[in-house]
C-alpha positions in Angstrom: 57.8 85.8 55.1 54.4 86.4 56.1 51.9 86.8 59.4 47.9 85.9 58.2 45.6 87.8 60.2 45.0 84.3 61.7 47.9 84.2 63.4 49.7 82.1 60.3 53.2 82.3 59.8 54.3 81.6 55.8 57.3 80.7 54.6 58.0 81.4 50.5 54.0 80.6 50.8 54.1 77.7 52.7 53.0 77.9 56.4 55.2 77.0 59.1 53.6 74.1 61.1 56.5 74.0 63.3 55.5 76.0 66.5 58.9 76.6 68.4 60.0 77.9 65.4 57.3 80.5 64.7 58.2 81.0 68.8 61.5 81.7 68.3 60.3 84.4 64.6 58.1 86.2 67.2 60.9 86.9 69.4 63.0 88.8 67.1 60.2 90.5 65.6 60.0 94.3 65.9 58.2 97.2 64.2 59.2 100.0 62.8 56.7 102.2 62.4 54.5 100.5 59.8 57.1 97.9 58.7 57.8 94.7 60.7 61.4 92.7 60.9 62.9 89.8 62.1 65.9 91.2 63.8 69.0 89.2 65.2 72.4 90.6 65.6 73.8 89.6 62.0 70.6 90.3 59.8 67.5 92.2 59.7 64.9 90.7 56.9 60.9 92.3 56.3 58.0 90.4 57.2 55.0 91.3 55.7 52.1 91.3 58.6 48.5 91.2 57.3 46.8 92.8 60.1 48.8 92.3 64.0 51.4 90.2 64.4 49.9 88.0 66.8 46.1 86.5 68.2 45.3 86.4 71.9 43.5 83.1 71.9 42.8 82.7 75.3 41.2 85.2 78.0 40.9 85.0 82.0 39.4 87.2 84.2 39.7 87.9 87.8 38.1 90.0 90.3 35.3 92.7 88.7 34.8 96.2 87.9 38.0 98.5 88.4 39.6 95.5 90.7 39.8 93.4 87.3 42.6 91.6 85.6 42.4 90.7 82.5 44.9 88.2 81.1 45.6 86.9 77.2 47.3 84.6 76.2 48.5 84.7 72.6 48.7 82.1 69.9 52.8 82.4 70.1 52.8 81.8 74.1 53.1 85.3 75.2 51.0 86.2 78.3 49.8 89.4 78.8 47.9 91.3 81.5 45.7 94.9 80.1 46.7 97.6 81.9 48.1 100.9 81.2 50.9 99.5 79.3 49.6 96.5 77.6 45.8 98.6 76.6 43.0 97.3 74.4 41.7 98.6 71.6 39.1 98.4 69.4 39.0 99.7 66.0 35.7 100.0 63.7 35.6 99.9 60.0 33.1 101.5 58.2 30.7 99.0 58.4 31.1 99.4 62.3 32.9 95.4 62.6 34.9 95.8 65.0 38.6 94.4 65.4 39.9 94.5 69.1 43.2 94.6 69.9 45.6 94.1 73.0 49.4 95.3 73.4 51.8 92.8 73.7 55.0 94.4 73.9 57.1 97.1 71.4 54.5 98.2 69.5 53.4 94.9 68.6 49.8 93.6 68.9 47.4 90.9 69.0 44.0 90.4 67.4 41.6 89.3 70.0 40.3 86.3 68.3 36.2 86.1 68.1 35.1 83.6 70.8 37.8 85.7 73.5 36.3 89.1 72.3 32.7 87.7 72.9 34.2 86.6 76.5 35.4 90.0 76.8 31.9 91.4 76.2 30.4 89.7 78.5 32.7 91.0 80.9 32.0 94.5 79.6 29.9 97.4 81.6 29.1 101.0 81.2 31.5 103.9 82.6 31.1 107.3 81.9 34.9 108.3 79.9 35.5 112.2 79.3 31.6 113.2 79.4 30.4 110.0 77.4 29.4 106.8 78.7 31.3 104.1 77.4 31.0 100.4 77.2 33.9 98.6 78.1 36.0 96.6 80.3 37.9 97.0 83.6 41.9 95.2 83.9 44.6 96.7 86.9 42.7 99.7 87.4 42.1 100.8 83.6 39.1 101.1 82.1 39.0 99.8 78.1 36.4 101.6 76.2 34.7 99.3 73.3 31.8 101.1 72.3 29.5 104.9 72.9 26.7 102.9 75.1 24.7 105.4 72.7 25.4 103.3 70.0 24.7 99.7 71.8 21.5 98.1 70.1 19.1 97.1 72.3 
């Protein structure tokens, strides 16, 4: 088996078009620490994952600055608020593309999908982060750094 970086879940190479099925997949998946498996109490089978395991492919935001809450919902149902728990990253390759991320629950992910991570943006504001002013986002109180505001084009 195999998660796409789109959120697609293959079967043998085929994807899996029904979705309470891939629901159900994603409840038994856990990582360990690089490797992910589909776990129940009789079995415990590898599942390749090409970049997170799941997409949050919807966004909502109430309230601004540090009174914020940021919500995703991900393309397997799960709902998920950032805070200090459930944080958002953002990792840069060497080309400086950025791929955000949210925590969704035991080490698993999701890839903030383009339009939400746009949305997010927009939502986004300077605050000043261990001597260096960041840009970023608010949710419950936490402040997400994205970006140095050094290195924002203008």
């Amino acid at each position: 088996m195999e998660i796409r970086r789109d959120g697609t879940w293959f079967h043998e190479g085929t994807p899996i078009g029904r979705k309470p099925l891939v629901r159900l997949f994603s409840t038994i998946l856990k990582r360990e620490g690089d490797a992910y498996f589909l776990v129940t109490p009789v079995e415990k089978v590898g599942i390749r994952v090409e970049d997170a395991p799941f997409v949050a492919v919807d966004l909502e935001a109430r309230g601004a600055g540090p009174d914020q809450v940021v919500t995703f919902t991900t393309n397997v149902g799960d709902v998920v608020v950032a805070d200090r728990d459930h944080a958002i990253r953002v990792v840069r390759d060497d080309s400086g593309e950025p791929s955000p991320y949210v925590h969704v629950r035991a080490g698993l992910e999701a890839l903030i999908d383009r339009k939400n991570f746009y949305r997010l943006v927009d939502l986004g504001e300077a605050h000043k982060v261990g001597g260096t002013d960041w840009f970023g986002v608010w949710s419950a109180g936490e402040f997400f750094p994205i970006i140095p505001v050094a290195e924002l084009q203008v």
